[in-house]
N, C-alpha and C positions, 0 to 999 in steps of 0.2 A: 108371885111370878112377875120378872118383868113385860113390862109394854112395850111390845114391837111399835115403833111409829110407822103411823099411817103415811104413805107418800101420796096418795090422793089428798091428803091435808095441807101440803106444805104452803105454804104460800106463793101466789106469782110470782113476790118481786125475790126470793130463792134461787127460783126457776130462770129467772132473769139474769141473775149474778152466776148460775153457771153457767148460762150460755156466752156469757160476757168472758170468763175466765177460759174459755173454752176458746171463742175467737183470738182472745189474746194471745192463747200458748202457739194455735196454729199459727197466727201472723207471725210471731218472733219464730219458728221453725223456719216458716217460708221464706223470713228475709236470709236467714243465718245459711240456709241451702244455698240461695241465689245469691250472696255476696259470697263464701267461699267455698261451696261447691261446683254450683251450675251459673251460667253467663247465657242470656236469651242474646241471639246476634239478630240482624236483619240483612240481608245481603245486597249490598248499592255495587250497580255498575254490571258487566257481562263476563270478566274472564274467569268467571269460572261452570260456566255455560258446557252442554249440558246439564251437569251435576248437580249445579246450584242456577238457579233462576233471580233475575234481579226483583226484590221483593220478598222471597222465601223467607221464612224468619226457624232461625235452627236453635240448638240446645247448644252450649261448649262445656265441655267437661274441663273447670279449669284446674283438677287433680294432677290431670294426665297432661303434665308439659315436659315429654321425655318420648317425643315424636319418631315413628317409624317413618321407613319410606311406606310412602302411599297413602298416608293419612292426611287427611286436610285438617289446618289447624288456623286458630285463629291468631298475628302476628300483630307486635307492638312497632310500627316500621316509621319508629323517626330520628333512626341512624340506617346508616347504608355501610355496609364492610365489600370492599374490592380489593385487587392486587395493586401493591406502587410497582413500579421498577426491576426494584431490586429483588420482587417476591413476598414482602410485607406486606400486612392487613392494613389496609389504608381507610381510613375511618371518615365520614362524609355525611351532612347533612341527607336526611330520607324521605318518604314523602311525606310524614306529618299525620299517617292515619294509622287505624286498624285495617288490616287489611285479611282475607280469606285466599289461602295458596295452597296447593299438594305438596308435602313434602319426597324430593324427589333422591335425594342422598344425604347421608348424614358424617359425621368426621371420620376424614380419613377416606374417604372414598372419592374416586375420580368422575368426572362430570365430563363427556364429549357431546358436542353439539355438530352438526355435519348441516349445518343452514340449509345446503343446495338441496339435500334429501329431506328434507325434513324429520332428521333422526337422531331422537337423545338416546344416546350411550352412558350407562354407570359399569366403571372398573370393566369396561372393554364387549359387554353384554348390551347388547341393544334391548330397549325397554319395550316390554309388550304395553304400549298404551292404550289400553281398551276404552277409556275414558276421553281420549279427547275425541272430539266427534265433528269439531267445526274448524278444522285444518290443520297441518302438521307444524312443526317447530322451525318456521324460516325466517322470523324477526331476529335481528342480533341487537338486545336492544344498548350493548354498548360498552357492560358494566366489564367483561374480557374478551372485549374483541381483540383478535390475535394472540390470545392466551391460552385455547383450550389447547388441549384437556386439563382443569384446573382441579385440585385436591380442595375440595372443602376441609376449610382448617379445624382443630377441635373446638368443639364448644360450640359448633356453628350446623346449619343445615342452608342445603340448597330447596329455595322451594320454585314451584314453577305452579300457573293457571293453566284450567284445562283447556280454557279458548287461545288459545297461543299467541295467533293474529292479533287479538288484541290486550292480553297480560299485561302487567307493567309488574316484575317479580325478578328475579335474581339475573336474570340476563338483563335489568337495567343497573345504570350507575347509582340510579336513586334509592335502588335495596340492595343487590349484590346478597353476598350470605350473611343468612338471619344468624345472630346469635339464638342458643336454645331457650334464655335468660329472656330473649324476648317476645317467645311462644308463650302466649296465653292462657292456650286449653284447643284440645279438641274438640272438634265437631262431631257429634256422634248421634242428633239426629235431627231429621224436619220437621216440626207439627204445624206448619202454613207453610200452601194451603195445603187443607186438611186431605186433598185427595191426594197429597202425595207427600203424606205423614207415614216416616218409616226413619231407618237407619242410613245413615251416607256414607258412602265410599267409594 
């Protein structure tokens, strides 16, 4: 008959080598997750107040670069796309960073801004903005002044912060509309801090 081996017998240093092979597999999982699945962000700066807090630290799904309206997403913003003259995408030095915005229209869709009221318009529909909460849309920061109502072009989204007052996001000349190409991933949740570890939207 054979002999079942004793596992009370095995030696330590066994015992050792599999916890070694063990930590190995999880650490090459966890890097291989967070380099092309998930992106931990940290959020610097206020325009996206409420929502997001300076400090917060979120999750980015960086699968999902194929952004609705309404979704905040993380952007690669060191090109700026605006209108020339003529109606062409005019291409422009950006600010140089990552940055965190709501996507507020996507191609082909019209963007009106009414400064005095502080009311964004998509395709003639005034936007229920339950989200901004620390004043309406009255900065014009420059990027189509005297342009609106502008058509985001394809391949492009408008994005906008939820603190308006003080964004620097598609109504500046400095971003204008994001290409999709240069969405990162979505945000899709907070775990710091932990009291208000949940899902964002």
């Amino acid at each position: 008959m054979a002999e079942v081996p004793d596992s009370s017998k095995r030696s330590p240093r066994g015992g050792f080598a599999d916890i070694a092979e063990t930590l190995v597999i999880t650490f090459f999982v966890v890097t291989l997750i967070f380099t092309y699945i998930l992106r931990i962000a940290a959020i610097r700066g206020g325009s996206m107040e409420n929502t997001l807090m300076p400090n917060d630290k979120v999750i980015v799904n960086l699968l999902d670069r194929s952004p609705e309206n309404g979704d905040i997403v993380l952007i690669d913003a060191r090109e700026s796309f605006t209108l020339a003259e003529d109606g062409t995408l005019e291409k422009g030095e950006g600010v140089g960073d990552i940055i965190v915005k709501r996507v507020i229209a996507h191609s082909g869709q019209t963007v009106d801004i009414d400064f005095t009221k502080g009311v964004v318009s998509v395709d003639g529909e005034k936007l229920r903005e339950g989200y901004v909460r620390l004043g309406l849309t009255h900065a014009d920061g420059g990027a189509f002044t005297g342009q609106y109502p502008v058509t985001v072009p394809d391949g492009c989204v408008f994005v906008m912060g939820d603190h308006r007052s003080v964004s620097k996001d598609s109504r500046s000349s400095e971003i204008g509309f994001v290409p999709v190409k240069s969405v990162i991933g979505r945000v899709v949740l907070r775990f710091y801090p932990f009291s208000s570890f949940g899902a964002v939207d």
